[in-house]
VONUMAR-497738 format. One record per residue: residue in three letters; x, y, z of N, C-alpha, C in turn. Coordinates in pm, whole numbers, plus 50000, padded with zeros to 5 digits. Last residue first. Layout:
<nodes>
alaXYZXYZXYZ/...
</nodes>
This chain:
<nodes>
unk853765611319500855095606619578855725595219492/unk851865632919467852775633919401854175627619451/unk848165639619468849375634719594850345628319431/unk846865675219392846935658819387848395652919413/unk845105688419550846405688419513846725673719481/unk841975708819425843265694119460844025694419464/unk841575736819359841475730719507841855721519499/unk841525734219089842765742219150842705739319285/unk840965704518907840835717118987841725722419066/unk841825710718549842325707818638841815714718745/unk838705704818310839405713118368840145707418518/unk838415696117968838365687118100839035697918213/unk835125705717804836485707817833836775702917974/unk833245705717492833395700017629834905707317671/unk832615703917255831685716017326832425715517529/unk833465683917130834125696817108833745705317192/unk831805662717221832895662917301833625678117261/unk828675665617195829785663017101831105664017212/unk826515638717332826465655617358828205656817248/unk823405622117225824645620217192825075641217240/unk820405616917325821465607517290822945612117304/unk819305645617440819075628717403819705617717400/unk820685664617746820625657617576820025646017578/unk821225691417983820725675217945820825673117785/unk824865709417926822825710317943822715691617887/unk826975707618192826695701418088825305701918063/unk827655736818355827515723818369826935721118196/unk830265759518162829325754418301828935742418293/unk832845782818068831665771018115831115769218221/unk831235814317899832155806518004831775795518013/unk829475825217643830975825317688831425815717771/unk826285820417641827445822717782828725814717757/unk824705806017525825035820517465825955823517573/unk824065782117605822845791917612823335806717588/unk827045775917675826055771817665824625782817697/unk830345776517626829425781317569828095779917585/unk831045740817705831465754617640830395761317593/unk831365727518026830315729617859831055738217802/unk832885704018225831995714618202832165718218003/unk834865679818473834125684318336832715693718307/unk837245685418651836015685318608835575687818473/unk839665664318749839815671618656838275674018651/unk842415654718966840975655618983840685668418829/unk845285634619065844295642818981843155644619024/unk848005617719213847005621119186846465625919099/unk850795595719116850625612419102849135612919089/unk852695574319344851485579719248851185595119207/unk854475548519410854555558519394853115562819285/unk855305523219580854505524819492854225538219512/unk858665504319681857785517419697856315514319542/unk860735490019666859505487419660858435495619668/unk863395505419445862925500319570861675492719530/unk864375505019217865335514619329864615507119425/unk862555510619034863535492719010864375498919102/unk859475519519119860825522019012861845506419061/unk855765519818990856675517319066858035519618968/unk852685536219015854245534018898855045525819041/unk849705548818885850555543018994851065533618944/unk848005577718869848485568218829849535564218886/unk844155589419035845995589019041846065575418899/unk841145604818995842355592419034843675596119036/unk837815618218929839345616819042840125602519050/unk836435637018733837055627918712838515623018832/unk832555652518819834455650818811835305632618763/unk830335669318718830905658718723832265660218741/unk827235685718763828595690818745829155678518785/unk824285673718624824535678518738826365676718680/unk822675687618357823345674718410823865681018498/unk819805710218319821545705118319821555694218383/unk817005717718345817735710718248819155711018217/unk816555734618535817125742818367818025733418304/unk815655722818759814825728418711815225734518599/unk818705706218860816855698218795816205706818696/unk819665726718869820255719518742819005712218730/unk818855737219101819205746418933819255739018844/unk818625718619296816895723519259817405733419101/unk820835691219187820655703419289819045707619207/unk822515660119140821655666619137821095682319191/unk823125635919245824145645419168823255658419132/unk821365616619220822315617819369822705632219378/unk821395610718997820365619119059820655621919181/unk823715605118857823435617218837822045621418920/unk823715576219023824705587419029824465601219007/unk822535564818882821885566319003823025574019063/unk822825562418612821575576518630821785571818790/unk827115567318599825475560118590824395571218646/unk828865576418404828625580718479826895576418494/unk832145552618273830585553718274830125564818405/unk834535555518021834015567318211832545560518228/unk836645534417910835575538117889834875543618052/unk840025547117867839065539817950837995546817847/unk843715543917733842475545617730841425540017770/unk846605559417766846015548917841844495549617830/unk849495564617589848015565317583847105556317688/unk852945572417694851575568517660850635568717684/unk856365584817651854625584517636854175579917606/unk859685588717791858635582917665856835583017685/unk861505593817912861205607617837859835596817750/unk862575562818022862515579318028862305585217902/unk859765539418010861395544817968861355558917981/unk857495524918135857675535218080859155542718070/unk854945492318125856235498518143856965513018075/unk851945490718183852895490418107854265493418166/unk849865474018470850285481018374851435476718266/unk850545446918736849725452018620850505466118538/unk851795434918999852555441518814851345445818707/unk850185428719186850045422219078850665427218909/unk850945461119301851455439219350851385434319265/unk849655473919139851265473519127851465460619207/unk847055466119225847055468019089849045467219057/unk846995476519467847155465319474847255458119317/unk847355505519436848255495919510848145480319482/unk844405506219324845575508719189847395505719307/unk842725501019521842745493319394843875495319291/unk843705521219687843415505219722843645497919606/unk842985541319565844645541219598844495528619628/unk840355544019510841075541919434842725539919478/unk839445544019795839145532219680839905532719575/unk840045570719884840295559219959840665546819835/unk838635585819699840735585119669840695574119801/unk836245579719764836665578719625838225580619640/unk836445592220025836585577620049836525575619868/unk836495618220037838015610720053837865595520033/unk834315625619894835685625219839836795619019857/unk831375624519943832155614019918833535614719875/unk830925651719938830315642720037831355632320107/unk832205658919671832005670819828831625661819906/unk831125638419519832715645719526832805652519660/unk828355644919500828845636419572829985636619604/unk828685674619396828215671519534827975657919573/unk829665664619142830815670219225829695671019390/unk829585628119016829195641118994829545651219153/unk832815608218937831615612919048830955628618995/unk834475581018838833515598018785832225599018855/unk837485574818950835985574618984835535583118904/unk840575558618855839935567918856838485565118921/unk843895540818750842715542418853841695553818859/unk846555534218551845415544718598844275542618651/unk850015523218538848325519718563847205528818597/unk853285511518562852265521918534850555517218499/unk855165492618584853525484518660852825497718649/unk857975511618631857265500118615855905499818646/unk859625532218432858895530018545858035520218523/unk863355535918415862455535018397861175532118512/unk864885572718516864925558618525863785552418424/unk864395600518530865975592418468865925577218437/unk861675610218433862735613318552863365599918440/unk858985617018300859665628718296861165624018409/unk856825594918143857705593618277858805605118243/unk853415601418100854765603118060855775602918166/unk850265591017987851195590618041852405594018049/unk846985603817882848565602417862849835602717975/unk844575589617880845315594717941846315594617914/unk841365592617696842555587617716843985597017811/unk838055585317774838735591617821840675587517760/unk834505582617653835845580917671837055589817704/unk831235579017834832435587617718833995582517730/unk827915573917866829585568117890830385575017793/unk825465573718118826255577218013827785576218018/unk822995552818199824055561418253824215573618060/unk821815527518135822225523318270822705539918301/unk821315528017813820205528817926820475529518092/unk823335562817740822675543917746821535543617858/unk824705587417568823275580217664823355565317667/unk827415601317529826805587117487825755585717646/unk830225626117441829155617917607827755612217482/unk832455615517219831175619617267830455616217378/unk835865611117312834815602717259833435613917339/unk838345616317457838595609217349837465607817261/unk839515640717666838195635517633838365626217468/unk842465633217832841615644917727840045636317696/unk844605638418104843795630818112843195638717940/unk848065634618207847015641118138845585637418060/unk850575632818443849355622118405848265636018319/unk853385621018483852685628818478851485623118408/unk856255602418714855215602118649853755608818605/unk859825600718729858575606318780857465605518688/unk862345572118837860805576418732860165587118781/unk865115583919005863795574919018862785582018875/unk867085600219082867435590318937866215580918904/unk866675615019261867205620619149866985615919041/unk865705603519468864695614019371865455617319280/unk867885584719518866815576319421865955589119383/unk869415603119614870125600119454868935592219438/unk868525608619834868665621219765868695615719594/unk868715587319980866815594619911866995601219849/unk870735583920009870255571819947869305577319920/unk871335604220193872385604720047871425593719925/unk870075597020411869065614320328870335614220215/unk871365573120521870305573120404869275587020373/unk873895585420498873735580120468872285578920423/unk873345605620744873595612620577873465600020531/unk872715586021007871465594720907871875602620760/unk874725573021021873275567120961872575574420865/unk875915596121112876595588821019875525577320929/unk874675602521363874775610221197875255602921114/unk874685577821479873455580121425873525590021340/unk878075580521466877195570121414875725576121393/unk877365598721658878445604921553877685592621478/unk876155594321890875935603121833876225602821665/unk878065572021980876785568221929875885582621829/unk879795592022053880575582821988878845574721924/unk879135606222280879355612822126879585602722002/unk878705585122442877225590822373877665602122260/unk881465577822493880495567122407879305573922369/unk882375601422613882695600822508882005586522466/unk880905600322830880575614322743881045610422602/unk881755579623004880455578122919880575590822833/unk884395586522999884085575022900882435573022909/unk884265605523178884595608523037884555599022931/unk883185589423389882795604423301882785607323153/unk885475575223444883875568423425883285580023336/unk887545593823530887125589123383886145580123340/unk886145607223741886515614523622886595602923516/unk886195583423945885325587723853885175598823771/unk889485575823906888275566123868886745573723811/unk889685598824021890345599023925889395589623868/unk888905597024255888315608924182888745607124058/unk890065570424338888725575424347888465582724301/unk892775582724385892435575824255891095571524267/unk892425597124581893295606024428892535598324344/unk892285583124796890665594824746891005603324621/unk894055571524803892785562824761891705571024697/unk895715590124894895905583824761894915578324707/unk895025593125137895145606225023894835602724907/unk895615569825262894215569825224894145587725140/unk898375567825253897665560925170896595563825132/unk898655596725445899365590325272898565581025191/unk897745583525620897145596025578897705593125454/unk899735558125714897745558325703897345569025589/unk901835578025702902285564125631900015562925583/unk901225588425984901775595925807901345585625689/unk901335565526114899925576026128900035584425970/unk904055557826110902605552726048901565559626042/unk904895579626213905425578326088904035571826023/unk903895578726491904065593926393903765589926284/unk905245557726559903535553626568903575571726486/unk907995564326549907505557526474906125552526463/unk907705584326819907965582626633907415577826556/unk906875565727005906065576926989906225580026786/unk909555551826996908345541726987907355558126896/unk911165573827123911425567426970910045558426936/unk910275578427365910075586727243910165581027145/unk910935551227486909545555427457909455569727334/unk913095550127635913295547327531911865554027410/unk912715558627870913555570227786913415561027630/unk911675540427999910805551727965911715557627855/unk913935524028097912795519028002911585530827886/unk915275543528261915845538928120914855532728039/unk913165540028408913195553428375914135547428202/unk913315514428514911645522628429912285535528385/unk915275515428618914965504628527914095510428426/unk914915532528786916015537828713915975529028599/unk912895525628970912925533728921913475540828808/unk914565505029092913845500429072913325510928906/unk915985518629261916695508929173915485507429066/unk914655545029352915215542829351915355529429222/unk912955580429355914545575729401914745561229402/unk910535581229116911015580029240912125573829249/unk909025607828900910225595428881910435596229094/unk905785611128792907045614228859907735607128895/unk905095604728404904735599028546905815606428669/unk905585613728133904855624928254904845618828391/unk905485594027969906575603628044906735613728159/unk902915586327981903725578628058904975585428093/unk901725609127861901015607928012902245595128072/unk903205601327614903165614427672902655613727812/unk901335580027528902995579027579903425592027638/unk898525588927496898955580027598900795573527633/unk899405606627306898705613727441898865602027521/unk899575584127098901035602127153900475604627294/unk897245576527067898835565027125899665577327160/unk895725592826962895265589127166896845585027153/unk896425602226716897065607826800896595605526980/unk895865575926586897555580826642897435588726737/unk893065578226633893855566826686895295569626720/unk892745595826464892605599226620892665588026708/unk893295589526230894125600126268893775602226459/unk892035566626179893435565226177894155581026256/unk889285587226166889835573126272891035571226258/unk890025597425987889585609626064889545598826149/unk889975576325741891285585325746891025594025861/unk887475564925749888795557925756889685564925823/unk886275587825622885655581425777887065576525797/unk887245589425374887095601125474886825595225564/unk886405564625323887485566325288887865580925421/unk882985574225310884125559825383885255561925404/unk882895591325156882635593725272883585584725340/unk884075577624884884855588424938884135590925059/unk881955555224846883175553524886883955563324925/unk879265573724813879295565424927881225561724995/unk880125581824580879865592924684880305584824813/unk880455562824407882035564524412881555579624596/unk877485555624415878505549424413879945553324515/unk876605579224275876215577324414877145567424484/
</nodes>
């Protein structure tokens, strides 16, 4: 808007210089024009007059001399803002080229830490008979850990809930709420083992699934034919790598069901018991609706 304003101007300038010269021609022209009288006097002015073309000239020349310059002004005015132009076009390629230049840089730095970072798999097996107590029932669980990637992995640790599954349905996200809380803040405090590539371990809990849980847990089938209501096992394990600060986790959710029960082939929920249910009869199944988070 700028350089707009100055080329009007410039144009104004130059359409005044030009009709300034040409009144001074029209007003020496009307002096040649005067009619000459016979005498002394006359001949003074007339030789005076004759000189006047040449004056006329040279007010020509300048008038040229004006137009010339101000041609020039409006050359290098356009010129000025052609390359204002081209020097912004070329600083926003020039910031461009840098923010690519940022950006392979660090999708090169994510590429080589997934390459060379710990990954961490998590297999959960039933270690121990479901066990009555007076508060619940409690079975054991061991998890095997294994870091499958290049590096080692630090502050490995397993977090879990055992929810029976229509609390699971109720209560799900806020059980992976609580546990990502507790097993993040479990890697601040370096807790766990440490895991070298290709190497494995055992991580073993005691599951309590308390009675104010299983009545929660509950439906009018399983009250009335004597089953334990359908249970799950949901957590992650959570690793960190020596590449960054990150805390990285590989979810789960695994249910537990019967083998065989009441002459039925397939599983199902766990039938009630006294004391002690055997763990052979048991099986921990991955569900196919979780996906469990894998960063």
């Amino acid at each position: 808007m700028k350089i707009l304003i100055i080329l009007l101007g410039l144009l104004t300038l130059l359409c005044s210089s030009w009709l300034l010269a040409n009144e001074a021609m029209e007003v020496q022209i009307s002096v040649l024009e005067i009619p000459s009288q016979s005498s002394p006097t006359d001949e003074i002015v007339g030789k005076g007059v004759s000189q006047v073309p040449n004056w006329v000239t040279w007010s020509n020349i300048a008038s040229l001399g004006t137009l010339i310059s101000a041609l020039a002004t409006l050359v290098i005015a356009w010129l000025t803002l052609t390359s204002a132009r081209h020097a912004k076009a070329s600083a926003e390629a020039a910031d461009r080229s840098a923010k690519l230049a940022e950006n392979s840089i660090v999708v090169a730095k994510n590429a080589y830490i997934a390459s060379e970072r710990p990954w961490v798999t998590v297999t959960p097996t039933l270690s121990s008979d479901l066990v009555k107590e007076e508060h619940g029932i409690n079975f054991g669980v061991d998890y095997a850990v294994k870091n499958v990637g290049n590096s080692p992995a630090l502050n490995v640790h397993v977090v879990y809930e055992v929810v029976t599954l229509k609390v699971a349905q109720d209560q799900y996200s806020g059980a992976r709420q609580r546990t990502d809380q507790i097993g993040e803040s479990g890697a601040g405090e370096h807790m766990g083992v440490q895991l070298f590539p290709s190497e494995q371990q055992i991580i073993r809990w005691k599951s309590p699934l308390t009675n104010d849980e299983i009545e929660k847990g509950h439906n009018d089938w399983s009250r009335e034919n004597g089953y334990l209501p359908s249970f799950s096992i949901i957590g992650s394990v959570f690793y960190q790598s020596a590449f960054d600060a990150e805390i990285y986790r590989t979810g789960f959710k695994f249910n537990i069901y019967a083998f065989g029960v009441r002459g039925n082939p397939s599983i199902s929920n766990v039938p009630d018991f006294e004391k002690t249910y055997s763990k052979r009869n048991l099986v921990l199944e991955s569900c196919s609706s979780y996906k469990g988070t894998i960063n």
